[in-house]
C-alpha positions in Angstrom: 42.0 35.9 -34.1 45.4 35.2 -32.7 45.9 32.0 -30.3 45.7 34.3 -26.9 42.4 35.8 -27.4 41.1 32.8 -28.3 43.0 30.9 -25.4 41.2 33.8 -23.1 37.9 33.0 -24.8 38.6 29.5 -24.5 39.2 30.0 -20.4 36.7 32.0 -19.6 33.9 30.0 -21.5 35.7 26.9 -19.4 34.7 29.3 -16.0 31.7 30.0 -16.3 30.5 26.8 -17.7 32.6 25.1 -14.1 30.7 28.0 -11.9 27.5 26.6 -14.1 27.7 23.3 -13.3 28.7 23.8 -9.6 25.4 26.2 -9.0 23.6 22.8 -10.5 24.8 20.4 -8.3 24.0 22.9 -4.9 20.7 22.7 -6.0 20.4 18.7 -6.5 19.3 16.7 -3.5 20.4 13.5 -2.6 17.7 10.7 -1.7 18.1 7.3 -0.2 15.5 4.8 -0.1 16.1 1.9 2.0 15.4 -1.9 1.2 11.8 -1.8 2.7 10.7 1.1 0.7 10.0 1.9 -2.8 10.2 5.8 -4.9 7.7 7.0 -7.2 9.3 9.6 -9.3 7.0 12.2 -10.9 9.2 14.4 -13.3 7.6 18.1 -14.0 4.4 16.3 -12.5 4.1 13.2 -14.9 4.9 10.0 -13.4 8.3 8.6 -14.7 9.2 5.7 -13.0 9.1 3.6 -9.5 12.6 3.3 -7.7 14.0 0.3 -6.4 16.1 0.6 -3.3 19.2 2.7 -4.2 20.7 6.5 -3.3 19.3 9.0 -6.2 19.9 12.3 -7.7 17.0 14.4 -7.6 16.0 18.0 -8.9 13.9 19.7 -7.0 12.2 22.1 -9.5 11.9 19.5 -11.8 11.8 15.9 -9.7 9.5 15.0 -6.8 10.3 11.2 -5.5 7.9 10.1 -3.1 8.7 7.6 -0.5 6.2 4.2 -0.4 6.7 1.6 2.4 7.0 -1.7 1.9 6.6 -3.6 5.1 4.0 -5.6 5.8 1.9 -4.2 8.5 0.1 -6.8 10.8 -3.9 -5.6 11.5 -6.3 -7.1 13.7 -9.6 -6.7 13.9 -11.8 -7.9 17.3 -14.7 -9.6 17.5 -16.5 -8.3 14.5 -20.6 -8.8 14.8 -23.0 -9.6 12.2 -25.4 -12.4 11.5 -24.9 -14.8 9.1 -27.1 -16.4 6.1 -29.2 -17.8 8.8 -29.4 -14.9 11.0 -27.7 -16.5 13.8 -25.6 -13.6 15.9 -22.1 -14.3 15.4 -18.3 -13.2 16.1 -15.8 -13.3 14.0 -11.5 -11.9 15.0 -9.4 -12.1 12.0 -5.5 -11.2 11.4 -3.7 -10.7 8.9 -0.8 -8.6 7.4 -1.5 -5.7 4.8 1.5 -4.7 2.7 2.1 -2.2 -0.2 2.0 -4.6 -3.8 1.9 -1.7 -6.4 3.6 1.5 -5.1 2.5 3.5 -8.3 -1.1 2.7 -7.2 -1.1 2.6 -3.4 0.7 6.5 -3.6 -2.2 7.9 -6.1 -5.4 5.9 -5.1 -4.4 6.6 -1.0 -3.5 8.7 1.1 -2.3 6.8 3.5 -2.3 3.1 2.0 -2.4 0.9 4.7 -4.5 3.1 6.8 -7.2 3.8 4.2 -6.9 -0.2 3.4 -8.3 -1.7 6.9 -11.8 -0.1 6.6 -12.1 -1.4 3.1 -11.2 -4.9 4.3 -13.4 -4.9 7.0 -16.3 -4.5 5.5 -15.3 -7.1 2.8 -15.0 -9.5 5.6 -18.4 -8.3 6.9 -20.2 -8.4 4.0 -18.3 -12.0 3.1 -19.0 -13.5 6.8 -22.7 -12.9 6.5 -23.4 -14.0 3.3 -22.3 -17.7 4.5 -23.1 -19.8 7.4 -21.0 -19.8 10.3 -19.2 -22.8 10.8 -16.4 -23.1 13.9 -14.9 -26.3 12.8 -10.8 -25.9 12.2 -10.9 -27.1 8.5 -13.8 -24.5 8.1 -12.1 -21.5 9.2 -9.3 -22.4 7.2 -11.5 -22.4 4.5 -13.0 -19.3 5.0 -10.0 -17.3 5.2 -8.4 -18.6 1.8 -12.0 -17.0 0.9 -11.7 -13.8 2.7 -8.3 -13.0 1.8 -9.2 -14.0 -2.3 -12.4 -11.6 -1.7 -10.3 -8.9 0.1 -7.2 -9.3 -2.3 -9.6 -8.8 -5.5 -11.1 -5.7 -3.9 -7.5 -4.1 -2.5 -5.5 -4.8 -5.8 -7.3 -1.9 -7.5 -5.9 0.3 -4.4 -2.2 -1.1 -4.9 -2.8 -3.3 -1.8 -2.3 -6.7 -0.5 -3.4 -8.9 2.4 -1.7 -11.9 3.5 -1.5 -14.5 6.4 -5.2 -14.0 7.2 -6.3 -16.4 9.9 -9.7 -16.3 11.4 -8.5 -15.8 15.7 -11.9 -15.7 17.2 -15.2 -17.7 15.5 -18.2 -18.5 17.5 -21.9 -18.2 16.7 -24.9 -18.4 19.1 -27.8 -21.1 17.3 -31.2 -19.1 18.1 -34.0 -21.3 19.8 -36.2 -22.9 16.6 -39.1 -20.4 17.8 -37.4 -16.9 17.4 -36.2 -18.3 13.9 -39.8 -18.5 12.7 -40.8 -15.2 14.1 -39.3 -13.2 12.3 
């Protein structure tokens, strides 16, 4: 072979690799995640990775990157009945903030994480507020929501879940009359 043919050979291999690589980058897609989210990156379906904030490359037939917020979410829940250990009726108003601690987990186990999160903390706090005895005293409620959110936390961390800054808003409890205790 003489130095033309394989300068030819040489050019168009050069070609068709550049038209190659341009069709490739058409087809990639840009993705930004912000500071408040997180992106779960599943690569030909098998999870790869979680991204930090950042602006990615991603393949569509081959990448999926799922956004996951971050934020905390602030919840309340009003006046919550139940009767406690003593079967006293009794109302309880808790807040809190519910925020995203394991993206990996929240996107997989939830569909929507925060959500599908308040019913299961609810009925932790149910099941948690009458087991005990209600007590409205300030140092009390304090107590009991370092309990509720340990209880709720436990429960929500198999989700990918947190709750923080829980604070019991509303606590009272009516005492039944000594007669209608013992009739039952």
């Amino acid at each position: 072979m003489n130095a033309d043919t394989i300068g030819a050979l040489v050019f168009v291999v050069g070609i068709v690799a550049f038209y190659l690589l341009i069709r490739r980058l058409r087809r990639m897609k840009r993705i930004l995640i912000p500071d408040f989210q997180r992106g779960v990156r599943f690569v030909n379906g098998a999870f790869r990775d979680v991204l930090g904030p950042g602006n990615y490359r991603s393949y569509p037939g081959r990448d999926q990157i799922n956004r996951v917020n971050m934020r905390p979410t602030p919840f309340l829940e009003e006046r919550l009945q139940y009767e406690d250990a003593m079967q006293t009726p009794s109302i309880m108003s808790v807040g809190a903030e519910l925020s995203v601690s394991d993206p990996y987990l929240a996107y997989t186990k939830l569909k929507d994480p925060i959500d599908d999160s308040i019913p299961i903390a609810e009925e932790i706090i149910l099941s948690f507020a009458a087991s005990n005895i209600t007590d409205t005293s300030a140092a009390a409620r304090e107590k009991t929501a370092e309990e509720i959110t340990k209880a709720v936390n436990s429960e929500l961390s198999q989700f990918g879940v947190r709750v923080s800054n829980l604070e019991i808003t509303e606590l009272w409890s009516r005492p039944l009359p000594q007669g209608a205790r013992g009739a039952n």
